[in-house]
C-alpha positions as CSV (number, residue, x, y, z in Angstrom):
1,X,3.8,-73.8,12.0
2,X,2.9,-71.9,15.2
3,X,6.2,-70.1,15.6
4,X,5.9,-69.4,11.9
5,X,2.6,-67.7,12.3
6,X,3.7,-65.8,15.2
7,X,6.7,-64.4,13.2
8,X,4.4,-63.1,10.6
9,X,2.0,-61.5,12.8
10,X,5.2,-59.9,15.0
11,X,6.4,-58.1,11.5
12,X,3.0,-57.0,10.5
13,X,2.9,-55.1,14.1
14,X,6.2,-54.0,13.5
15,X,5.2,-52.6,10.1
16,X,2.0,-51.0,11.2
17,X,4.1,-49.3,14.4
18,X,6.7,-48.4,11.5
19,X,3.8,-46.4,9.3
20,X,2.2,-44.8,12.5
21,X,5.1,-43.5,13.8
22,X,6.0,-42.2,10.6
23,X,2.8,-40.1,9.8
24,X,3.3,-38.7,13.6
25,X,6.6,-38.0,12.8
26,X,5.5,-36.1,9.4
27,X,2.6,-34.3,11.2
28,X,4.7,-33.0,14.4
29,X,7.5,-32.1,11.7
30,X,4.6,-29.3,9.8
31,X,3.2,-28.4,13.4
32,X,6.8,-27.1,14.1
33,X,7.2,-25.6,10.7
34,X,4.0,-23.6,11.2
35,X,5.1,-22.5,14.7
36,X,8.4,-21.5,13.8
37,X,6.8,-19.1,10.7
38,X,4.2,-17.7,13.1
39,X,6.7,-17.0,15.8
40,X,9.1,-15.0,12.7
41,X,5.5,-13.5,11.6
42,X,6.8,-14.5,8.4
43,X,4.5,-15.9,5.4
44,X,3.0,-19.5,6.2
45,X,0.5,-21.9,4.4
46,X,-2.8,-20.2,4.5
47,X,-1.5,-16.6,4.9
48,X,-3.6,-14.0,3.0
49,X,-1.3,-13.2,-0.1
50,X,-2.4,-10.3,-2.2
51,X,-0.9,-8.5,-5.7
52,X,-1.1,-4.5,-5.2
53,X,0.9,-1.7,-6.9
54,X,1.8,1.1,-4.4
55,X,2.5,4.9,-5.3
56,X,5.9,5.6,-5.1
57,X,8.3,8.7,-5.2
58,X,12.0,8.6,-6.1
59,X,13.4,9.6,-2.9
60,X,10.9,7.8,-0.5
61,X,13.1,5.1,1.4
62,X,10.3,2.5,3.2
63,X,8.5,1.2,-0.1
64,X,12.0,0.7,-1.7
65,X,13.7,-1.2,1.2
66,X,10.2,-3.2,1.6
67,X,11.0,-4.6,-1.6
68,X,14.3,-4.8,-2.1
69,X,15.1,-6.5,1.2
70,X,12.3,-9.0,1.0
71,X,9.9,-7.9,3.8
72,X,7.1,-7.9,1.5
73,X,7.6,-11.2,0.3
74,X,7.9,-12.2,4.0
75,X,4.5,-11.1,4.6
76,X,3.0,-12.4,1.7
77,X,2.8,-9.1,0.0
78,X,3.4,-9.3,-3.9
79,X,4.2,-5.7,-4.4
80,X,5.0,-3.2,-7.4
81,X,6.0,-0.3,-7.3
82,X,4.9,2.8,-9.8
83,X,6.6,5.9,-9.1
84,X,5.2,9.4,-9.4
85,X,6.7,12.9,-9.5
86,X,5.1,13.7,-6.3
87,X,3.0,11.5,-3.3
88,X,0.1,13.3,-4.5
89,X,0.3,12.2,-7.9
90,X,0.0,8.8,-6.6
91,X,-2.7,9.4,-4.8
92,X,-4.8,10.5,-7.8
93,X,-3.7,7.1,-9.4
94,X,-6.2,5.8,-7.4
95,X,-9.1,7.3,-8.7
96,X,-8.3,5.3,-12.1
97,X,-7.2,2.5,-10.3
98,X,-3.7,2.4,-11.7
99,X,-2.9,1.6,-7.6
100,X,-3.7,0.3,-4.8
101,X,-1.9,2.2,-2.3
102,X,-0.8,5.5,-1.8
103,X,0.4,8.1,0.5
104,X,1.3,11.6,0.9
105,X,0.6,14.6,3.2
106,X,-2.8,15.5,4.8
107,X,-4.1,17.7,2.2
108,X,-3.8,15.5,-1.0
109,X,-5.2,12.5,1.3
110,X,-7.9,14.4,2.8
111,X,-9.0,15.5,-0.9
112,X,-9.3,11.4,-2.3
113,X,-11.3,10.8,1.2
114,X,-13.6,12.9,0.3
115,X,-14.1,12.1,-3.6
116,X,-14.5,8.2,-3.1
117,X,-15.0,5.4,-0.8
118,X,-10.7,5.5,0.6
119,X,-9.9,4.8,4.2
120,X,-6.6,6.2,5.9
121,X,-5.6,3.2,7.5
122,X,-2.4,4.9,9.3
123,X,0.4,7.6,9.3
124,X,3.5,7.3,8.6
125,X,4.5,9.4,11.7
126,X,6.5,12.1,9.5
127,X,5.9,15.9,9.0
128,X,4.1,17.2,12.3
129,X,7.4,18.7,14.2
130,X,9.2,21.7,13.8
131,X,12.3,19.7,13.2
132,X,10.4,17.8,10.0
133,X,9.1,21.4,8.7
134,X,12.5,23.2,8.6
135,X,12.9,21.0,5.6
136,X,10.8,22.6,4.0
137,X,12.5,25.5,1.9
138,X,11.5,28.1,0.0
139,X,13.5,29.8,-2.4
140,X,13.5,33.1,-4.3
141,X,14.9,35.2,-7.0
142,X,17.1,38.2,-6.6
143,X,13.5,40.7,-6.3
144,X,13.1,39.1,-3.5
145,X,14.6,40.0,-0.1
146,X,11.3,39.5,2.1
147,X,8.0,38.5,2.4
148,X,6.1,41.6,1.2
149,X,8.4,41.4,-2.0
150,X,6.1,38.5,-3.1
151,X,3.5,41.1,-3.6
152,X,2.7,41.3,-7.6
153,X,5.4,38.0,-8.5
154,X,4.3,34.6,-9.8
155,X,4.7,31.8,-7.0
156,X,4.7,27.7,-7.8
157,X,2.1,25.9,-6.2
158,X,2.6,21.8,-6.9
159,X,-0.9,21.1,-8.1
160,X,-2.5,18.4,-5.4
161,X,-0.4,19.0,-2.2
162,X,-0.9,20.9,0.3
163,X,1.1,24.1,-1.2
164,X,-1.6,26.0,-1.8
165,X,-2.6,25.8,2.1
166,X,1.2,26.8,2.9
167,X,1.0,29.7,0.6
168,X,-2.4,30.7,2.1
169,X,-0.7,30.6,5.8
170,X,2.5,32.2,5.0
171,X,1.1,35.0,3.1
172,X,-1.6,35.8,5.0
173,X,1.5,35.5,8.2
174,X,2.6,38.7,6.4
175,X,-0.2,40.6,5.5
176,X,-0.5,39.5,2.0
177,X,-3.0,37.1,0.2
178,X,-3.0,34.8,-2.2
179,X,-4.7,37.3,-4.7
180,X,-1.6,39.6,-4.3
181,X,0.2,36.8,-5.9
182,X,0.0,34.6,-9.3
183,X,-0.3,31.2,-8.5
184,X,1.1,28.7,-11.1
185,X,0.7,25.0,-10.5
186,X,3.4,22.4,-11.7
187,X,3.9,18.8,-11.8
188,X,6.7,18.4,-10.0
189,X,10.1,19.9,-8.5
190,X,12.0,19.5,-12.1
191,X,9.6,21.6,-13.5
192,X,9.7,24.4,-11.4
193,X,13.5,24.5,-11.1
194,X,13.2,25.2,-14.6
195,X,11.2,27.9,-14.5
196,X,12.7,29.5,-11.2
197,X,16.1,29.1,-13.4
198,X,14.3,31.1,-16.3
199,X,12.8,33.6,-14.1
200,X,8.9,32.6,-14.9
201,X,8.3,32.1,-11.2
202,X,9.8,33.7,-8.4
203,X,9.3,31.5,-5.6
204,X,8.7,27.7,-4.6
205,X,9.1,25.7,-1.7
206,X,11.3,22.8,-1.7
207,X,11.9,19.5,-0.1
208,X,14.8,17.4,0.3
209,X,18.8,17.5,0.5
210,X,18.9,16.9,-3.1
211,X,16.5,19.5,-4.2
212,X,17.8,22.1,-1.6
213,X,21.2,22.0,-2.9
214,X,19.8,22.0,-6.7
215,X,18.3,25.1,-6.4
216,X,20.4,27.0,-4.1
217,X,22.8,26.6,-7.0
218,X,21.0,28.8,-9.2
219,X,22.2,32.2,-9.8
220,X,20.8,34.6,-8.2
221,X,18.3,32.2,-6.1
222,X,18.5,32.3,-2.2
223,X,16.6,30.8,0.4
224,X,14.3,33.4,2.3
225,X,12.6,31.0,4.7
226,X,11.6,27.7,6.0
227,X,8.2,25.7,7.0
228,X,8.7,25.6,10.5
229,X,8.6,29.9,10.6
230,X,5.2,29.3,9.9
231,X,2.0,27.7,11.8
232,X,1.5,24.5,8.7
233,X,2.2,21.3,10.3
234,X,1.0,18.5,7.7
235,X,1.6,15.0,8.8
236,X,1.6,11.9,6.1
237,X,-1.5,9.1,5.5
238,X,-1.4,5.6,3.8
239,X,-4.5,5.2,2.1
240,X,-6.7,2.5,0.0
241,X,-9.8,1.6,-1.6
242,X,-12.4,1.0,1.2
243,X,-12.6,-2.6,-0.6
244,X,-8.8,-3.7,0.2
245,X,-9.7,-2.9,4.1
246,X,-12.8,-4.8,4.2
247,X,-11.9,-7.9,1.6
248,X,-7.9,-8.5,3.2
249,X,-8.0,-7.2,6.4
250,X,-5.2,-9.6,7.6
251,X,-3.2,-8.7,4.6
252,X,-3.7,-5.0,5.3
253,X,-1.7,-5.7,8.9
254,X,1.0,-7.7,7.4
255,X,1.4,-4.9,5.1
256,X,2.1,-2.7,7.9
257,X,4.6,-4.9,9.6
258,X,6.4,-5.0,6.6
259,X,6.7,-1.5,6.8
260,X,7.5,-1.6,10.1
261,X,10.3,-3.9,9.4
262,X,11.6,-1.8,6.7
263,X,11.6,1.3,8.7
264,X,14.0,-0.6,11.7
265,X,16.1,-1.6,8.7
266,X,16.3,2.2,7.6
267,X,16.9,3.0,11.1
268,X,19.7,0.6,11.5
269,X,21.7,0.5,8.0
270,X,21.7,3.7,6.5
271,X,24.4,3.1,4.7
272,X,22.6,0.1,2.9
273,X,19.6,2.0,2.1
274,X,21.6,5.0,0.4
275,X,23.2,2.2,-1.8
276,X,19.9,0.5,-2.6
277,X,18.2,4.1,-3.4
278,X,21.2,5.0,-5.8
279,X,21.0,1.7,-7.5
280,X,17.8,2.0,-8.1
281,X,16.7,5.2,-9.2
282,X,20.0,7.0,-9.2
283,X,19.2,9.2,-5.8
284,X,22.8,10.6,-4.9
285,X,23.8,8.6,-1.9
286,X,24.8,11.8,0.0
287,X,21.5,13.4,0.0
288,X,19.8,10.2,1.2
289,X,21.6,9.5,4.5
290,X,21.3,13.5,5.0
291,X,17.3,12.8,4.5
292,X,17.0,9.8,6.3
293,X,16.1,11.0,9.5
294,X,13.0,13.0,7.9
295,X,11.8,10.3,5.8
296,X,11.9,7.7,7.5
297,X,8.7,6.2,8.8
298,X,6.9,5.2,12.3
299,X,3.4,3.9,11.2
300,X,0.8,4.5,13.7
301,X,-2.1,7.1,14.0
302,X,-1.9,9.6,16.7
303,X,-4.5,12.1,18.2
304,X,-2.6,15.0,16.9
305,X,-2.3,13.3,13.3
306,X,-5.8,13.5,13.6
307,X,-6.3,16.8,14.9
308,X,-4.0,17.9,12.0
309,X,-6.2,16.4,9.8
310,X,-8.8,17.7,10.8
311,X,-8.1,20.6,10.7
312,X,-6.8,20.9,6.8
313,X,-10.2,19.1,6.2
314,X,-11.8,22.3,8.0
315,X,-9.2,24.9,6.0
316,X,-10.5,22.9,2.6
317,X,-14.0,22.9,3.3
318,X,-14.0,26.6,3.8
319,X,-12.3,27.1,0.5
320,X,-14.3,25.0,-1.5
321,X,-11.5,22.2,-2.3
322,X,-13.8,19.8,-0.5
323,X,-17.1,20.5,-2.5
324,X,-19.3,17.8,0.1
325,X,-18.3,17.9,3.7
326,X,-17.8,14.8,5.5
327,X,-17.1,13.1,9.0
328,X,-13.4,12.1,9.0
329,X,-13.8,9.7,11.3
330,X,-15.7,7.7,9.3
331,X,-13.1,7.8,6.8
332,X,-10.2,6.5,9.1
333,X,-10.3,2.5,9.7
334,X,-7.5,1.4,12.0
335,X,-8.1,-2.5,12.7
336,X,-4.2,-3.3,10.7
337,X,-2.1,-0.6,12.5
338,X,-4.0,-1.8,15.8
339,X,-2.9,-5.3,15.2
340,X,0.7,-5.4,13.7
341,X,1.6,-2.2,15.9
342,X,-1.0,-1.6,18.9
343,X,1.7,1.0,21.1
344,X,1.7,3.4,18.5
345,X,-2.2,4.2,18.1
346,X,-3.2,6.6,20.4
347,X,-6.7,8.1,18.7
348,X,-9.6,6.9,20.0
349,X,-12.9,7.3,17.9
């Protein structure tokens, strides 16, 4: 009876040892899971997932490849995208809430910080070198063999961007002003190639390998000069409702390593990228891999993206574009580009 007893109380032990080492077993097996996601910074139990629609343009590469490749998802990021004729387009989607985020040059950006509670949470590190303004074109009709031509014609202005502040500079660069010209705005560069084919404008400045080659095939078009001739230097902003920055902060940096991710990608397989661009929204492969090194990003902010901020916000206050003055730094809230990439923020409040 004894030995009996003592085998039933043996297996009991040998149970209970069996169950214990099991839920240890269970636990150290989710420990490892957790450490192995945090290690690939990918998405993890508890990670701050948010839904937002992000402004878009046809031949920007990062949003695309974010999405396409999966580093949104990675980060937790449900993301969709809604494309506009031009970044600043997008940008004015926010001020009906059709997006979230949105991004374009200093000008367009500058002019939503002002109008509403936004933040510029980073740059995307484009647009402040010579190199990225010589891609910048702009092209003429036959009248017009130099700058002091211009006088009395009708010039395109894409109504948002910073255009009107390149026409300001480049006229003024040779002793003209924007009241010796007629300034039409349009929506975007398909509407003024159609009217620079017809002859109802007589200049616009162009960007892109696409573009460039579109209108230099117009009879009697030419291109007279170039962005980097003059003294504009515009850099580009991300920007989003003051609410997204406060209520997700975490999922505000995981949205910029995602970008960050997709840029290396960019960097790395252009190839890839020009297929994904084409299959998407039909951008000719060629003219991607020749804009690649332009449009690609390095998100950041810098002193001298701020400095070139500030100083549109100075030009636009002066002219009335920016009815209430305001402090910019107030306006810029860097916590996410700090975090997910710490090297490349240089500006110090």
């Amino acid at each position: 009876m004894l030995t009996r007893n003592r085998k039933w109380t043996f297996g009991l032990l040998l149970a209970a040892l069996l169950v214990v080492t099991a839920m240890l077993s269970g636990c150290g097996s989710k420990d490892g899971k957790e450490e192995s996601a945090a290690a690939s910074g990918g998405a993890q139990e508890g990670q701050d997932r948010i839904s937002v629609k992000i402004a878009d343009i046809l031949t920007n590469p990062v949003f695309r490849v974010a999405k396409s490749k999966g580093f949104f998802e990675k980060y937790g990021i449900d993301a969709d995208l809604v494309t506009f004729a031009t970044p600043a387009e997008g940008i004015n989607s926010l001020f009906i809430k059709q997006v979230d985020v949105a991004y374009g040059a200093d000008f367009p950006i500058l002019n939503a910080a002002g109008k509403g509670d936004y933040s510029i949470f980073a740059t995307t590190g484009t647009g402040l070198s010579d190199k990225s303004a010589a891609n910048w074109k702009l092209f003429v009709g036959k009248d017009v063999q130099q700058a002091s031509d211009l006088k009395g014609k009708t010039v395109s202005t894409l109504r948002g961007t910073f255009i009107s502040y390149l026409w300001d500079d480049y006229l003024s660069s040779n002793g003209l002003t924007l009241d010796d010209v007629k300034v039409v705005g349009q929506g975007g560069n398909d509407e003024a190639y159609v009217a620079l084919k017809k002859g109802e404008i007589d200049a616009v400045w162009v960007l892109g390998a696409a573009m460039t080659e579109k209108f230099a095939a117009i009879e009697g078009v030419h291109e007279l000069t170039d962005m980097s001739k003059t003294n504009v230097r515009t850099g580009g902003d991300l920007i989003v409702p003051t609410t997204l920055v406060k209520e997700h902060p975490a999922a505000l940096a995981n949205f910029v390593r995602a970008l960050e991710e997709s840029s290396q990608f960019i960097a790395s397989n252009p190839d890839e990228v020009a297929d994904i661009l084409y299959k998407e929204v039909k951008q000719p492969k060629d003219a991607t891999l020749k804009d690649l090194p332009a449009l690609n990003w390095s998100v950041g902010f810098s002193q001298e993206a701020f400095d070139s901020l500030n100083k549109q916000k100075q030009y636009m206050v002066e002219n009335g574009i920016i009815e209430k003055d305001f402090n910019l730094a107030d306006k810029i809230v860097l916590d996410a580009v700090k975090e997910a990439v710490p090297d490349r923020v240089t500006y110090t409040k």
